[in-house]
N, C-alpha and C positions, 0 to 999 in steps of 0.2 A: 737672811744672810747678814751679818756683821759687817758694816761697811769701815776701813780703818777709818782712824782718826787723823784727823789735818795734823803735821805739824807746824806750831806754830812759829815756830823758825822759819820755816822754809813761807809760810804764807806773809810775815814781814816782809821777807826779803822781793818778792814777786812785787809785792805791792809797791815795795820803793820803786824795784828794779822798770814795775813800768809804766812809773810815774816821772821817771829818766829819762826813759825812752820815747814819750808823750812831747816830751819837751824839744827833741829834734826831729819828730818824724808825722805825717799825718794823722789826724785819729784812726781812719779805715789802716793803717799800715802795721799796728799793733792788734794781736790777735791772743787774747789772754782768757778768753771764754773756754769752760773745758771743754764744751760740746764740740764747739770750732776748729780746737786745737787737735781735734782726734782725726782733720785731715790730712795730719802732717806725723801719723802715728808710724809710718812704715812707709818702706820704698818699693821695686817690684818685688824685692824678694817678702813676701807678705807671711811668710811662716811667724817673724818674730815682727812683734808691735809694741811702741810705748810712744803715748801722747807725750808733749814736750809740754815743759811749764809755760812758754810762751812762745809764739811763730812771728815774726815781722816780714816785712815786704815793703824794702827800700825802692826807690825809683834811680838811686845815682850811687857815684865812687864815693860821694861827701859824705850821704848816711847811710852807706854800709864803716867807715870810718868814726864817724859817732857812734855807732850801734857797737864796732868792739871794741873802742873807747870804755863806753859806760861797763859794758860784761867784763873785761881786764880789769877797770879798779873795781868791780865787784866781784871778783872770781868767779863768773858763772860763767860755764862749759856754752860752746857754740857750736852748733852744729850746719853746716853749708849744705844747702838742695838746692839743685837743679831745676830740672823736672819732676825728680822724684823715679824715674824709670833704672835707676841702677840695681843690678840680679845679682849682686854682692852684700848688699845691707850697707854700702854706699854712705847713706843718709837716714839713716838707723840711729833716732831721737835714743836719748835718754829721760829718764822723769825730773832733772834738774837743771834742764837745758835749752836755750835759745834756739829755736830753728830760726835759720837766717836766709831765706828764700831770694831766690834772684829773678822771679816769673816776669818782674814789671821790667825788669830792666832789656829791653827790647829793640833800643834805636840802633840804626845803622850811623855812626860816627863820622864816616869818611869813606869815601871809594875811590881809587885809583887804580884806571885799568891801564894808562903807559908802564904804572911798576907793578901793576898784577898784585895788587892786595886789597883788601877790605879790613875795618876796623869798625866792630861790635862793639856793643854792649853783650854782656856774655850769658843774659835772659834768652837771649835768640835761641830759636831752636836752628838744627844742622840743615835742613832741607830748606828755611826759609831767607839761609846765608845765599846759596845756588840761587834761590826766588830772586833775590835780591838783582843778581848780575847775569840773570842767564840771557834778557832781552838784546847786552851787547853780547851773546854767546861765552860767556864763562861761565863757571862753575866753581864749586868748592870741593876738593877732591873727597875726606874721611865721608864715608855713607855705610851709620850702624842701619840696621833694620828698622829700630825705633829712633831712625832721622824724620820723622813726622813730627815726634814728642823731645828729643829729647835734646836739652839744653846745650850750647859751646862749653858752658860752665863745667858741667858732668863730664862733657866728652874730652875734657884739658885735665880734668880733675882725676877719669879711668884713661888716659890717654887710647881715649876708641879709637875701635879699626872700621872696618865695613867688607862689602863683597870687593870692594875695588882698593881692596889695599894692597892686594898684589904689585900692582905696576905705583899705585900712587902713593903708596906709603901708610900710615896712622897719622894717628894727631901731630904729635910732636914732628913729624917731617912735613906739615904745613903751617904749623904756628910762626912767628915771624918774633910776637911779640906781646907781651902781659902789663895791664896795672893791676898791681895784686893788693891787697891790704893786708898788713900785720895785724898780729893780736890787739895789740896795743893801738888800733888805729893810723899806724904810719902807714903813707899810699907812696911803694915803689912802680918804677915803670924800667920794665927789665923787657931787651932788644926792640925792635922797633920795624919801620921799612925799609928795613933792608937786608943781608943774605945772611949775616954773619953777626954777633956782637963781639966784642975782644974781650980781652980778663977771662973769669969763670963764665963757665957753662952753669948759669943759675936758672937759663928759659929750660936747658934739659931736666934740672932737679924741680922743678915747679910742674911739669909735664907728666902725670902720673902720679903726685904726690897722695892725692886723693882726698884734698882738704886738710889735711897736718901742717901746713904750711901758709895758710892765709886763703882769704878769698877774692878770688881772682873776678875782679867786676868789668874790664874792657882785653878784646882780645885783637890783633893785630894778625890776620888768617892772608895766606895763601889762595888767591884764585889763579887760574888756570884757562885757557883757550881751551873750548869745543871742542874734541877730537871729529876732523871729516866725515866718520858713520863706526859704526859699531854693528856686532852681529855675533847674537850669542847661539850656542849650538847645545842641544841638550843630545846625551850620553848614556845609554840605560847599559848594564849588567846584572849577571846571575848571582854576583855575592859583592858585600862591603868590599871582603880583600882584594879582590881581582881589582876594582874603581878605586882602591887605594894604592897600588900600586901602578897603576895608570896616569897616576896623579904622579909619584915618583918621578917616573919616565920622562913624560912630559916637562919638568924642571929640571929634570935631569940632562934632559938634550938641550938646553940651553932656549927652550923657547919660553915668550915672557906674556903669555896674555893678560887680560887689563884682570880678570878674573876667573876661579876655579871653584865651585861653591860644591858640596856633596851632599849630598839627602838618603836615609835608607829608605826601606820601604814604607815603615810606621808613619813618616812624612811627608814620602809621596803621595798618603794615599789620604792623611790629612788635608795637604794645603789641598788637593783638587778636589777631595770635596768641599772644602773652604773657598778659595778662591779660582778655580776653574780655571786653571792652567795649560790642562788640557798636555799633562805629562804624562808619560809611557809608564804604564805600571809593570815596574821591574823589582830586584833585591835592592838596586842600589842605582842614583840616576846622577851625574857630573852636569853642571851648566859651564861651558867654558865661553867666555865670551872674549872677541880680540876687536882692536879698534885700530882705525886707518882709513887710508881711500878703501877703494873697492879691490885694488892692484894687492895693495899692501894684505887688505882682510884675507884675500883668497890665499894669497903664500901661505901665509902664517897657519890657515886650517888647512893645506896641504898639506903641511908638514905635521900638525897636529895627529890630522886623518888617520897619515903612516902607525904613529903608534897607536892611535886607539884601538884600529883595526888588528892590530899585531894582541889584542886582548880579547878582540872576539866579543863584540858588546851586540845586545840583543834588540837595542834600537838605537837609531841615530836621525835625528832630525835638524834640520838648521833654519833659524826661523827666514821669512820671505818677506814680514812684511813690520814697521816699525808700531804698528799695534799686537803682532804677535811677541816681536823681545818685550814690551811693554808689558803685556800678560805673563811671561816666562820668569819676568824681576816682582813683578807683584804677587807669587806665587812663593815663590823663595822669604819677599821681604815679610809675607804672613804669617810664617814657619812658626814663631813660636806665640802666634793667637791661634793660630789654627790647633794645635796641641792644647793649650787652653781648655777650646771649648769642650774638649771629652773629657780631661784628667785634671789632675791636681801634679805639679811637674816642680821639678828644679833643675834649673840651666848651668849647666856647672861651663868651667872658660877655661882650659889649658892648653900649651903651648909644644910641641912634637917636632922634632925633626922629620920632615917631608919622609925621609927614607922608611919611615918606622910606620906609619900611617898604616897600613896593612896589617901591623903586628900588632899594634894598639886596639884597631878593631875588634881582632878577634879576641883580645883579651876582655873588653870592655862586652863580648856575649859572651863570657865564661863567667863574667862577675854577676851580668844579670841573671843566668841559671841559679848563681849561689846564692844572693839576695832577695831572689821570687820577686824581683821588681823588673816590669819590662823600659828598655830604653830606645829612645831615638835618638837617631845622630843626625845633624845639621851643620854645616861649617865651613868656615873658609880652609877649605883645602889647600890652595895655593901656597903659603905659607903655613900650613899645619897649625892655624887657630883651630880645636878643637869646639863643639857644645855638644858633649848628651846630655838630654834630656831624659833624667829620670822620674818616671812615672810613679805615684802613691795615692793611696786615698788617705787624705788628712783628718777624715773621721773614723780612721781606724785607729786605735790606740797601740804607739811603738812605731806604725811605718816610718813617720818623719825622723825618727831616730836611724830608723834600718837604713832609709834613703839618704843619710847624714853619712854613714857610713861607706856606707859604698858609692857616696862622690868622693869622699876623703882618699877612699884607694885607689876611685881613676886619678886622681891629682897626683897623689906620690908616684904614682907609675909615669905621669908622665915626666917626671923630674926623673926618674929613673932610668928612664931613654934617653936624656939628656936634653928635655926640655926643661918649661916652668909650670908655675902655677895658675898662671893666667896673659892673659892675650890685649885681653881689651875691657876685660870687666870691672879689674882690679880685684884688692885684697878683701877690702870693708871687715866685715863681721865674717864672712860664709870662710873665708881661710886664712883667719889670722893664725888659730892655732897649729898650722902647718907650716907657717913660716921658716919654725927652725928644722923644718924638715928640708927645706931648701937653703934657707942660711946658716952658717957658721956662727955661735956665739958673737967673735968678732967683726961677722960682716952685719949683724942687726945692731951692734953697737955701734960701729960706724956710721947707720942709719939714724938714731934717736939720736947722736949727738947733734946731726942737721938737724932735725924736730926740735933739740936746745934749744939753737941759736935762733930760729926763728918762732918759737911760741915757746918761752920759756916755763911757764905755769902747766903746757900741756893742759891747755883749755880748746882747743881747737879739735872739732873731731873726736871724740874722747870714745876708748876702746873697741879703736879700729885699727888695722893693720898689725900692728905688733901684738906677740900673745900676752896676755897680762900680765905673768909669771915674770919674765923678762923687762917688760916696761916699768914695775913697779916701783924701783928703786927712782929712777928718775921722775916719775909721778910723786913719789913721796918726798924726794928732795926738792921739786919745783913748789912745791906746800908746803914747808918746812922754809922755804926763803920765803913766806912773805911777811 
């Protein structure tokens, strides 16, 4: 086989470029070996790969600062990771591109439990923020699945949710506060400790942005008091619709549990033989869990009870003991390793109005008959974050196209119920070209003008979120000024 030929442009440029960045950062912090760099080839969504011309791993604000310092006056594109665990293509390298890792960046900055905040370095992963404060009983509320692995950085950059986003919110409703860096190397510090900042809402536009905007290296998070006990209750039924509109009801009557998770069968019957949960094997199984005393938990699941039972569900169990809720969350949080081990899968992330949940269902098994692809649903119900999970064998030739397809149609249907596109996962790569299916010409214009002002060359993230067609004029004008 024919191996291309180097260009020699591009091998000049590597060689100044990290002979640059030698000069402000450690030797180990530079990663320019091609073998090395092909650990930085892809994120979770692993269908699409490309090593990056160079990877680094700053330790501080100062030299992720210098680093896109030197990539600005050399117009090389940067690409920000996390952990690397985003199921949108995230952090989906290009071949002329600095991967800009924040693994090292890990200290805890500050803790103040009289004003209930903590301040990161934004390498931390989500689970080991809660490590951090749980000894005086706090917490950190956003809890994705992959809060074991997955970085503050990611989860500010996808504005993540988790199972307990129902009562506690996403990211953006415990962020406080960002130092983010511009392209160009300038380090702003946008809100802080305390409730509110005045002027622009510039912590909301940075919350979600997904990297277009700078890289965000300290975060300023929201902890929270222990809740007294918790007690989650699993829910089985005869069909998805029936436990989707259960779900409904339950929101509907004004009650507000901390969370509402939903599983069909295909992943009940994964995660327990995965993680041995020791869940009722039914069509479709609800975890609703509510928090309080003992006074307050019991109300709340009497009144819950009332409707469940008004559905006629084929098992009902309520855990006794805090190593069985323990087992009931580590069963849920395995969901999408547990699927893993048998298939080849894509996590698709859309957004429903609670009411419709039933209806979506059943559409989302009309589409799997038409595509010959089987799917599992997993998801924060509560809120109608949707994930099926569509199944493919990646060594068959065409599926990942088929499987491309018929995510692209749950997603516009769910904008057609009068949802979105996604929940917690973000845009990345996986639906950019769907964008103008949800926006209007002038509301994606609206959006790149922000992407202007703060990364004028459009080096930041490069051919993620917006669809290319659309961005191009301002890609090409951002290159044409220099």
């Amino acid at each position: 086989m024919l191996m291309p030929v180097p260009d020699p442009v591009i091998i000049s440029q590597k060689k100044r470029l990290v002979e640059r960045l030698r000069k402000v950062l450690p030797a180990n912090a530079v990663i320019d070996d091609v073998v090395e760099t092909r650990a930085y080839e892809c994120d979770a969504l692993t269908a699409y790969r490309c090593p990056p011309m160079i990877a680094v791993l700053p330790s501080s604000t100062r030299e992720v600062s210098e680093i896109l310092r030197i990539c600005h006056e050399e117009s090389v594109p940067v690409v920000p990771r996390g952990s690397g665990t985003s199921l949108a293509g995230g952090a989906l390298p290009t071949a002329d591109c600095v991967v800009l890792g924040v693994a090292r960046m890990t200290e805890v900055l500050e803790t103040d439990y009289d004003n209930r905040f903590i301040r990161v370095q934004t390498g931390r992963t989500n689970l080991s923020v809660t490590g951090a404060v749980e000894e005086k009983d706090f917490f950190y509320a956003p809890d994705p699945s992959s809060q074991l692995a997955c970085a503050i950085s990611g989860n500010i950059a996808m504005n993540s949710g988790g199972a307990h986003c129902l009562k506690y919110g996403v990211t953006t409703n415990n962020l406080m506060g960002v130092t983010i860096v511009q392209m160009d190397g300038t380090v702003l510090k946008i809100g802080g400790a305390h409730l509110d900042s005045g002027s622009l809402d510039l912590l909301g536009v940075i919350c979600g942005s997904e990297g277009q905007l700078g890289v965000v290296t300290e975060a300023t998070l929201r902890i929270l008091h222990k809740p007294e006990g918790a007690r989650p209750v699993l829910m089985g039924f005869d069909s998805a619709e029936i436990a989707g509109a259960c779900v409904a009801d339950i929101i509907k009557a004004g009650v507000l549990p901390v969370a509402i998770e939903f599983m069909d069968r295909m992943l009940i019957e994964a995660c327990e033989d995965f993680a041995k949960a020791d869940y009722p094997l039914c069509e479709a199984l609800l975890i609703v869990e509510v928090e309080g005393s003992d006074l307050e938990i019991d109300a709340q699941l009497a009144l819950i009870m009332e409707i469940v039972i008004a559905h006629k569900p084929v098992a009902v169990r309520e855990s006794a003991s805090a190593e069985e809720s323990a087992r009931i969350w580590a069963g849920r949080k395995a969901a999408f390793s547990a699927i893993g081990r048998i298939n080849d899968y894509m996590c698709l992330d859309g957004t429903i109005p609670v009411s419709e949940l039933a209806y979506v269902l059943k559409r989302i098994e009309e589409m799997s008959r038409k595509y010959g692809l089987a799917v599992g649903n997993v998801f924060h119900a509560g809120d109608g974050n949707i994930h099926p999970l569509i199944c493919y064998d990646a060594n068959r030739p065409g599926e990942l196209e088929t499987c491309e397809k018929f995510g692209a149609e749950v997603l516009k249907l769910c904008v057609d119920v009068g949802g979105c596109l996604t929940g917690e996962h973000g845009v990345g790569i996986e639906k950019r070209d769907l964008m103008s299916y949800q926006y209007s010409p002038e509301d994606l214009a609206a959006q790149m003008v922000v992407k202007d002002v703060f990364d004028s060359k459009w080096l930041l993230n490069p051919a993620k979120v917006f669809p290319l067609t659309v961005s191009k004029p301002h890609r090409s004008m951002s290159f044409a000024a220099e």
